[in-house]
C-alpha positions as CSV (number, residue, x, y, z in Angstrom):
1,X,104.7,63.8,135.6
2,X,106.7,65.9,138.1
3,X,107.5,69.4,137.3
4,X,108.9,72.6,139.3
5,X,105.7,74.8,139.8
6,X,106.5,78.3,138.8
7,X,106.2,79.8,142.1
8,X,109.1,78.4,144.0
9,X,112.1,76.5,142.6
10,X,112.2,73.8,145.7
11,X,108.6,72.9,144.9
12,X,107.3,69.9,143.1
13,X,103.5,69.0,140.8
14,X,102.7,65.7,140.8
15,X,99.7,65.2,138.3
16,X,97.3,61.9,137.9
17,X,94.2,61.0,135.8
18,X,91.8,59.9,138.0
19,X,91.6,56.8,137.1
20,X,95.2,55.9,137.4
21,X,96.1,52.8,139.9
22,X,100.2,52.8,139.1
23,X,100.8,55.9,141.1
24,X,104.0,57.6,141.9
25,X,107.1,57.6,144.6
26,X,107.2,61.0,146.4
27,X,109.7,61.9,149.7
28,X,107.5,63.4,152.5
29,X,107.3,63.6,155.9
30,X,105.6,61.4,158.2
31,X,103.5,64.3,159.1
32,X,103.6,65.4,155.4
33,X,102.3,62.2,154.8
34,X,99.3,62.1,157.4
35,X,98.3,65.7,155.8
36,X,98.1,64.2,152.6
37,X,96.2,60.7,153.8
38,X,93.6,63.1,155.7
39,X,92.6,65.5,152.4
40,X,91.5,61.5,151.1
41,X,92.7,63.0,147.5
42,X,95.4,60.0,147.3
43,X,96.1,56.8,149.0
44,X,99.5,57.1,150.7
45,X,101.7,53.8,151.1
46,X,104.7,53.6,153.0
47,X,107.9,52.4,150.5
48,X,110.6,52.8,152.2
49,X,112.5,55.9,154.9
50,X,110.0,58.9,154.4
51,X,109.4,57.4,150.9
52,X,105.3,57.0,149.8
53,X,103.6,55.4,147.5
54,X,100.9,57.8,146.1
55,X,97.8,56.1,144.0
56,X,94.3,58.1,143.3
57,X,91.6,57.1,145.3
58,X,88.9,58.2,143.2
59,X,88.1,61.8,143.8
60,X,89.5,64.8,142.3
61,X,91.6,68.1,143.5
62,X,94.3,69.9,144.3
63,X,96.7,69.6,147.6
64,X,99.8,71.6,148.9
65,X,101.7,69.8,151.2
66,X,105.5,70.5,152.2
67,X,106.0,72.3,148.8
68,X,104.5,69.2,147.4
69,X,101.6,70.2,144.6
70,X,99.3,66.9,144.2
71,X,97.0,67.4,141.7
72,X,94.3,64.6,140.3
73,X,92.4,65.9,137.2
74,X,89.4,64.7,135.9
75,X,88.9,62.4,133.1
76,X,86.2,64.2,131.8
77,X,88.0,66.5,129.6
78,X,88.5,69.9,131.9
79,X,91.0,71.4,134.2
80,X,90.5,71.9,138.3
81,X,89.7,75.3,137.5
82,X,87.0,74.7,135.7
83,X,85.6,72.2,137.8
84,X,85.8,74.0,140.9
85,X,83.4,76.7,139.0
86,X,81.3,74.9,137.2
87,X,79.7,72.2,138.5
88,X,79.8,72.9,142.1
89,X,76.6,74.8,142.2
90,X,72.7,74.5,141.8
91,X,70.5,75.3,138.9
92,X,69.5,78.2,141.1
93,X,72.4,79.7,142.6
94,X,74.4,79.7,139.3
95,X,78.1,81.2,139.4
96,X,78.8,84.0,136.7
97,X,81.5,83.0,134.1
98,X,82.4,86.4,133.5
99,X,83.4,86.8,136.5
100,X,85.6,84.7,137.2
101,X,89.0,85.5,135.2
102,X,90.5,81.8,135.3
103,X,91.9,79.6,131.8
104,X,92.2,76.3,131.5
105,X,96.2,76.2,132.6
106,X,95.7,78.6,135.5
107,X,97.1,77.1,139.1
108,X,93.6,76.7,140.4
109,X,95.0,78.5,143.9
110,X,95.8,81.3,142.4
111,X,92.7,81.2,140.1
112,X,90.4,81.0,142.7
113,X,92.1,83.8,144.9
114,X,92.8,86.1,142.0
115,X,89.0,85.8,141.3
116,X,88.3,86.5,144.8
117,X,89.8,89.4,145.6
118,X,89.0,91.1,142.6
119,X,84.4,90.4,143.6
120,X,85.3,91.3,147.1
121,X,86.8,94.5,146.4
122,X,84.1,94.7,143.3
123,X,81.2,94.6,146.4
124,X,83.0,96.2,149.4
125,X,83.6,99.5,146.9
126,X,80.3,101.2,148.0
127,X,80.6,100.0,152.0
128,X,80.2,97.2,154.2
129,X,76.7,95.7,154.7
130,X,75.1,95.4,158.1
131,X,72.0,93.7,159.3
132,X,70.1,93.2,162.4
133,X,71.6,89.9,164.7
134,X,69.8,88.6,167.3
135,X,72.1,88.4,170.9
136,X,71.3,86.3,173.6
137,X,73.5,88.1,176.7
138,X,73.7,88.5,180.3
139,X,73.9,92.2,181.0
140,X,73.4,94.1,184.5
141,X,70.9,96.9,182.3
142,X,67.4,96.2,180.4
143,X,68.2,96.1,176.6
144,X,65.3,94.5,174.3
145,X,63.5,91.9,176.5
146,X,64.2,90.0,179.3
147,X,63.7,86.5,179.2
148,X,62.0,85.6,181.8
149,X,62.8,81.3,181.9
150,X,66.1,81.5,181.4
151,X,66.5,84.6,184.6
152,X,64.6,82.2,187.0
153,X,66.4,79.6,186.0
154,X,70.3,80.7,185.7
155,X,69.9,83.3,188.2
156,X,66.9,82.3,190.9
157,X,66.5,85.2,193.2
158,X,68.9,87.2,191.5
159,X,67.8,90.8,190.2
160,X,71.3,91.1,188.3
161,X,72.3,89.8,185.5
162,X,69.3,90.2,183.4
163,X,69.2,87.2,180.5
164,X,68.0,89.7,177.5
165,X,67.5,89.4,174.1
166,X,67.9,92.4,171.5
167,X,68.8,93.2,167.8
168,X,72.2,94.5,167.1
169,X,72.7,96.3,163.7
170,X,76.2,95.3,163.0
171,X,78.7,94.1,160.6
172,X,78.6,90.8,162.4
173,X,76.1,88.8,159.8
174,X,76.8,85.7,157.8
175,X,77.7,87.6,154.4
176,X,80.0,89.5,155.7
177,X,82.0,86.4,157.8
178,X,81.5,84.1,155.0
179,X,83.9,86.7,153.0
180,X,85.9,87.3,155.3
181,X,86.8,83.5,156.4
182,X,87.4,83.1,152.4
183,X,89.8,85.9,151.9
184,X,91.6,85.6,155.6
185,X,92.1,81.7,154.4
186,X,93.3,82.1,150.6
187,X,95.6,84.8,151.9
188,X,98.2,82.3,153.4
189,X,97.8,80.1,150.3
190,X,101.9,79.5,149.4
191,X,103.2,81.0,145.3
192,X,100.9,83.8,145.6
193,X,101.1,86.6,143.5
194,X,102.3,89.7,146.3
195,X,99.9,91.9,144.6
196,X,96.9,89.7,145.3
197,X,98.0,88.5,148.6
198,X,97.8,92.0,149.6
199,X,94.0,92.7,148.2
200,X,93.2,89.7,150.2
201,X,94.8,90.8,153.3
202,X,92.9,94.3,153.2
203,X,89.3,92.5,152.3
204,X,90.5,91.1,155.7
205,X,91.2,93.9,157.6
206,X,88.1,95.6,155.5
207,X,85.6,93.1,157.5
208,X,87.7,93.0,160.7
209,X,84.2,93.5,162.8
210,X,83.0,90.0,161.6
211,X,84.0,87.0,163.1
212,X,85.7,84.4,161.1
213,X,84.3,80.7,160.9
214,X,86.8,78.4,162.3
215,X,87.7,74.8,159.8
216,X,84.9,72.3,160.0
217,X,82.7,74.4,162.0
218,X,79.4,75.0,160.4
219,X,78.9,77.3,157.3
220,X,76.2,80.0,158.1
221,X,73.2,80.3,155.6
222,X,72.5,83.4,153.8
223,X,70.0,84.3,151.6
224,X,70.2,86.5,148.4
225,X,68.1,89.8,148.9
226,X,67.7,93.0,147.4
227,X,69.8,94.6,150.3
228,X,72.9,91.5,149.4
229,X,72.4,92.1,145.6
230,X,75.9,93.7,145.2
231,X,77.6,91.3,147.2
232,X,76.2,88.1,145.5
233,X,78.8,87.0,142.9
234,X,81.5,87.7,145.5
235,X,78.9,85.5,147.8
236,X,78.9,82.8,145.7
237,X,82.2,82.0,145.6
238,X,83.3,82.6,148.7
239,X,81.1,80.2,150.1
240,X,82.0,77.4,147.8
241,X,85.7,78.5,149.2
242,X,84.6,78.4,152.5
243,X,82.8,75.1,152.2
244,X,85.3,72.9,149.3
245,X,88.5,74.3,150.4
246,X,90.8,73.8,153.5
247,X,93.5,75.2,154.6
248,X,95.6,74.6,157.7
249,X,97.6,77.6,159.0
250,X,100.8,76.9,161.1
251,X,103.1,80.0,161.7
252,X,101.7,82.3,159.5
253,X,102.1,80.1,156.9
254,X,99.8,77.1,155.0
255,X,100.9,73.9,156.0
256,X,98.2,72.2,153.8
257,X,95.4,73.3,151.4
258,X,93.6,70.8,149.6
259,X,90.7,71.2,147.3
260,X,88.9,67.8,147.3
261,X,86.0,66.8,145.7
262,X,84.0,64.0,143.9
263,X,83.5,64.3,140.6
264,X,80.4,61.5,139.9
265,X,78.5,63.5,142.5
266,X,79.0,66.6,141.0
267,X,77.9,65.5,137.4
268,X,75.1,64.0,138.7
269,X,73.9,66.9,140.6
270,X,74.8,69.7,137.6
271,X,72.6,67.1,135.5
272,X,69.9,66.6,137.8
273,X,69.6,70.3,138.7
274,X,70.0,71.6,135.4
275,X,67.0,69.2,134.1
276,X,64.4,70.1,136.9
277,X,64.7,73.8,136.1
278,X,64.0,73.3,132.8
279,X,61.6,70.2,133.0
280,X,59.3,70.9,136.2
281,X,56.3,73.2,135.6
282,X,53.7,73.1,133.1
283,X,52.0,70.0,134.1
284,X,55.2,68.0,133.9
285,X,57.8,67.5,136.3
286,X,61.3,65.3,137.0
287,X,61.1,62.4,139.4
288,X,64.1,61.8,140.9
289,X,65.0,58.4,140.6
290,X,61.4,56.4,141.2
291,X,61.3,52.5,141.7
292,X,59.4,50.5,139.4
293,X,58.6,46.9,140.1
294,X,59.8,45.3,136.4
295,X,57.3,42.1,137.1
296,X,53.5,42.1,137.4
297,X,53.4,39.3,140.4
298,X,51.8,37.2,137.7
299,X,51.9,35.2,135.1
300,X,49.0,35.4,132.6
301,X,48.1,32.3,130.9
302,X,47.0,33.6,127.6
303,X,49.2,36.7,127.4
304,X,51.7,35.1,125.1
305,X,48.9,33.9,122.7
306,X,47.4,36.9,121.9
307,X,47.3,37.1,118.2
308,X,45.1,39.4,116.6
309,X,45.1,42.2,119.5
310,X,43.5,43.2,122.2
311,X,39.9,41.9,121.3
312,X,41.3,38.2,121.2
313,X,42.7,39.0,124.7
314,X,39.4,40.0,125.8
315,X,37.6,37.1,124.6
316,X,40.4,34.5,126.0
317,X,40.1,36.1,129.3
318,X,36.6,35.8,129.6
319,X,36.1,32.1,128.3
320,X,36.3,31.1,132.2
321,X,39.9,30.0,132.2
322,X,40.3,32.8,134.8
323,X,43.0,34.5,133.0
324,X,41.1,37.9,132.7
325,X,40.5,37.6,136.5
326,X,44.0,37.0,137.7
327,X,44.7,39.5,135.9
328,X,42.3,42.0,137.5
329,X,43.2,40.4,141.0
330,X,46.8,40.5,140.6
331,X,48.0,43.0,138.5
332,X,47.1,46.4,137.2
333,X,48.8,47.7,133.9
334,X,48.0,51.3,132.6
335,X,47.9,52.9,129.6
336,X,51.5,54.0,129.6
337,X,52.1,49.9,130.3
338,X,53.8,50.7,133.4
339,X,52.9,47.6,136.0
340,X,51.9,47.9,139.6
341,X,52.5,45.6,142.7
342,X,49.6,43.2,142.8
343,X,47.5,43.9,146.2
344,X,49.3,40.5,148.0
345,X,52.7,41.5,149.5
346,X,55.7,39.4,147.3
347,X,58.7,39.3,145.6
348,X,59.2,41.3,143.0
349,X,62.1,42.6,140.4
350,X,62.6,46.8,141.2
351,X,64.1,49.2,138.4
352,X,66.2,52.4,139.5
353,X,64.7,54.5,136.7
354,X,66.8,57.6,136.8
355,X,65.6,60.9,136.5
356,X,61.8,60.3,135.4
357,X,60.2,63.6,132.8
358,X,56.3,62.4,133.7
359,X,53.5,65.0,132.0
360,X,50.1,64.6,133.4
361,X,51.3,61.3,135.6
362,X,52.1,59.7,132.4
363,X,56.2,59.1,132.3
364,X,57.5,60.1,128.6
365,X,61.0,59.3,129.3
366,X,63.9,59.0,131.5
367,X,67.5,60.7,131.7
368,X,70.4,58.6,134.1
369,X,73.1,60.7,134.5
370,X,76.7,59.0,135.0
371,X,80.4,59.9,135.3
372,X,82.5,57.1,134.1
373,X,83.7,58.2,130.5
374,X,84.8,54.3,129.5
375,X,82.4,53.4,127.2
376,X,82.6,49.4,128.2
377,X,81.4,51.2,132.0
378,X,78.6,52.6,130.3
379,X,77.2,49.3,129.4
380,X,75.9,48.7,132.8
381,X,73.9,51.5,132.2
382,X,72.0,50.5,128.8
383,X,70.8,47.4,130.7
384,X,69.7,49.2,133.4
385,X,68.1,52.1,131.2
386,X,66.7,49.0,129.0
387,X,64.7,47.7,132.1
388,X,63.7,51.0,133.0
389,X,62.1,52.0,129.9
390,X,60.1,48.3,129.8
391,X,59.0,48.8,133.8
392,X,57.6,52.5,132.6
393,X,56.9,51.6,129.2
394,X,58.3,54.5,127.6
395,X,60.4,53.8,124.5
396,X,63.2,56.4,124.8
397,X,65.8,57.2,127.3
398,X,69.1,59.2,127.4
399,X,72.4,58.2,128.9
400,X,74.2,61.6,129.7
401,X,77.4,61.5,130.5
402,X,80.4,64.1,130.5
403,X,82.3,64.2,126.7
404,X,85.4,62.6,126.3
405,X,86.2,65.1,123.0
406,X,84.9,68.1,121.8
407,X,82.2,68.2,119.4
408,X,80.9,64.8,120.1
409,X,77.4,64.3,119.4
410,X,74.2,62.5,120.7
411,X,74.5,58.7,119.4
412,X,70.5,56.8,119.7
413,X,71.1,53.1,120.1
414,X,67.9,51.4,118.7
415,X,67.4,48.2,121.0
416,X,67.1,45.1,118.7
417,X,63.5,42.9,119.3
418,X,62.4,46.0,120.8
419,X,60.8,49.8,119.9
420,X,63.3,50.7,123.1
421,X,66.1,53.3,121.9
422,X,68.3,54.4,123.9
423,X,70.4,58.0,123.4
424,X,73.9,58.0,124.6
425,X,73.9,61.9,125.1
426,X,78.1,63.6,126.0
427,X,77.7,67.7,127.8
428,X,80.9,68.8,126.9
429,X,82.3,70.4,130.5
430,X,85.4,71.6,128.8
431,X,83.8,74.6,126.9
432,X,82.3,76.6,130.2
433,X,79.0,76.7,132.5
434,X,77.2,78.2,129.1
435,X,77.7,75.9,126.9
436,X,76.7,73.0,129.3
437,X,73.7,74.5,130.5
438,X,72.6,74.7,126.6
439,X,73.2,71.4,126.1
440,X,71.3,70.7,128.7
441,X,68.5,72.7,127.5
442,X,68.7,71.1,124.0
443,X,68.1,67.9,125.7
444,X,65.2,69.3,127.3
445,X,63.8,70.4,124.4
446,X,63.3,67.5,123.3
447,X,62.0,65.9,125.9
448,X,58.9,68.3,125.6
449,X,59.1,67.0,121.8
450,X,58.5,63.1,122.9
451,X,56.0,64.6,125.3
452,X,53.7,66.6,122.5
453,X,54.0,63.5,120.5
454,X,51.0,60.9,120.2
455,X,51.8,58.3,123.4
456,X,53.9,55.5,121.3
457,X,53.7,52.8,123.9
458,X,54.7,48.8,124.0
459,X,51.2,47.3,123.1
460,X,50.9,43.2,123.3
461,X,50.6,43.4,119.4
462,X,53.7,45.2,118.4
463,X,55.5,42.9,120.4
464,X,53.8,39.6,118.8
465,X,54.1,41.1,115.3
466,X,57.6,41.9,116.0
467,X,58.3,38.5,117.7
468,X,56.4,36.6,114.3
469,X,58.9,38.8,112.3
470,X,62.1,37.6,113.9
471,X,60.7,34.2,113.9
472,X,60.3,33.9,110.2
473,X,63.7,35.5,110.2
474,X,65.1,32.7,111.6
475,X,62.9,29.9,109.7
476,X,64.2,31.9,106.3
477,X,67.6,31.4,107.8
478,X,67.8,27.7,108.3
């Protein structure tokens, strides 16, 4: 689909589903074209004189180029807008929705520096905020200490310059440049409302005393305080600004901006950090993706015989066929039926198990999160959370993945031949930070539930009485 964007007649929105391998014929430059190749949002192909070849490459974003808009939106049900503030955070440095004034059809530019300019001005309205900054500097007077290794060693038998170190209480500290490298960038964004452009160039001039953070350099750290409390919202976002979004200034002007970023990566971290807030503490906590071994090392003769339980087992392994001692040589299996490498070094089949809930050492169930919205994708997964649950003996796991409509619901899949269910689980993005992290929370909930529960594990005798059941099934059916 290609559109005028409503900012400029002469300029063009091209929009793809992630997932689409046609692509679309654009005119561009050659440097045009390299901008675009570098942002790694599309592949660009050469078709002809200053004619390309566009195609997704798997990520998702936004990119201005030339007057060229090239956006790729996620399949997952939600606009870049919503992306760009909701998943790209941690479970403990959560972004305020009601901050942030942005709908679903806003141009995520001007989105993000509407929303900026308005927390800037919000925490610059009572003063800037100043710290104490350690300087390293050559000076020809004492201030703070000299040190000593560095004077003998730039400067042997010199008395001036002194190499001193002293605390400056200035405007000069990472909160204040982190803003200020936001605003100063957004402000050259192109279709800019002239109202916001302006609140963005005065946030600039506002924090002129703090240096700005050049592209790619490093971002510095900050930490929230009670002296940064009022500046913390406008913080947060202009950090992820700093860090997601880059824009290339030529002549007072943006010759590119691109906001890039990978969406499987980001569901799995919203997931993963959502679930060890609520999870760890109170004797449980979330492993984060543990290998299991799914094989014992060794076979055990008189495993499959087992008939009447565990007593039958016991007597077998003791009648000097040296079953019960291969099996204390080679292989440990717990209560939870989880198996262990025997002590000899060999080959053995590993499990990914996803994000492991384990109370009291004992797992109780595992959560894998994944992106890909195709259901026939997801059936890599149930194999792989079917293995899982058999190496950790746990008889329920969740599949959590991003809903393709709203209202979906949690669907269980009961594995056939086995007590193994397995709980395709959707978090609907589309309806805000809120409503995903209470899903989340839901799903949490009750994963404590499976955890208060009486341990339901595989025992050898559920599994022959269940493999006798099929059996006769099958006689009765010939």
């Amino acid at each position: 689909m290609i559109s005028a964007s409503a900012g400029s007649a002469a300029s063009e929105t091209i929009e793809f589903d992630e997932f689409d391998r046609r692509g679309r014929l654009v005119t561009l430059s050659w440097e045009g074209a390299q901008h675009l190749s570098q942002t790694g949002l599309v592949e660009v192909l050469p078709a002809g004189r200053d004619t390309w070849r566009l195609i997704p490459s798997g990520s998702v974003g936004s990119v201005r180029v030339e007057g060229l808009s090239v956006r790729v939106l996620p399949a997952a049900n939600l606009g870049l807008t919503q992306l760009f503030f909701l998943l790209d955070h941690a479970a403990d440095n959560a972004f305020l929705p009601s901050a942030v004034q942005a709908r679903d059809d806003d141009e995520l530019w001007v989105s993000v520096a509407e929303s900026m300019a308005a927390l800037a001005h919000q925490a610059l309205s009572s003063g800037l905020l100043r710290g104490y900054r350690r300087v390293d500097e050559a000076l020809t007077t004492v201030r703070g200490r000299i040190r000593l290794g560095d004077q003998i060693r730039r400067h042997p038998g010199m008395t001036i310059p002194l190499e001193v170190t002293y605390s400056e209480f200035t405007p000069d500290i990472a909160e204040n440049r982190i803003l200020r490298t936001a605003a100063h960038r957004l402000q050259f964004l192109p279709d800019l409302p002239d109202a916001t452009r302006r609140r963005l160039a005065m946030v600039d001039a506002r924090l002129a005393d703090a240096s700005l953070i050049g592209q790619g350099a490093p971002v510095p750290s900050w930490t929230p305080t009670r002296l940064n409390a009022r500046f913390q919202n406008a913080l947060t976002l202009a950090d992820r600004i700093v860090r997601r979004i880059s824009v290339e200034v030529e002549d007072g002007h943006a010759a590119s901006a691109a906001f890039v970023t990978e969406m499987p990566a980001l569901f799995e971290r919203f997931v993963e950090a959502e679930l060890t807030a609520a999870l760890d503490g109170c004797g449980g906590r979330l492993l984060q993706n543990p290998v299991v071994n799914l094989d014992s090392g060794v076979e055990e003769s008189g495993a499959g015989e087992t008939g009447a339980g565990e007593s039958g087992a016991g007597e077998r392994g003791a009648a000097g066929n040296g079953a019960g001692e291969g099996h204390a040589d080679g292989a440990t299996r717990s209560r939870s039926g989880r198996h262990s490498a025997p002590a000899t070094e060999g080959d053995h089949i590993s499990v990914r198990t996803g994000l492991v809930y384990e109370v009291d050492g004992e797992p109780v169930t595992t959560f894998v999160p994944t992106y890909p919205t195709d259901r026939r994708a997801r059936a890599a997964e149930h194999y792989r959370l079917l293995a899982a649950c058999t190496a950790l003996g746990v008889d329920r796991a969740y599949l959590v993945y991003p809903a393709q409509r709203r209202n979906d619901a949690p669907q269980p899949r009961r594995i056939v031949h086995t007590d193994i269910s397995i709980v395709e689980y959707p978090v609907d993005l589309s309806m805000g930070p809120a409503e995903a992290r209470r899903t989340i929370v839901e799903l949490s909930e009750q994963a404590r539930e499976l955890a208060a529960q009486p341990p339901a594990r595989h025992r050898t005798a559920a599994r022959h009485h269940t493999a006798r059941h099929h059996t006769e099934g099958r006689r009765h059916a010939r």
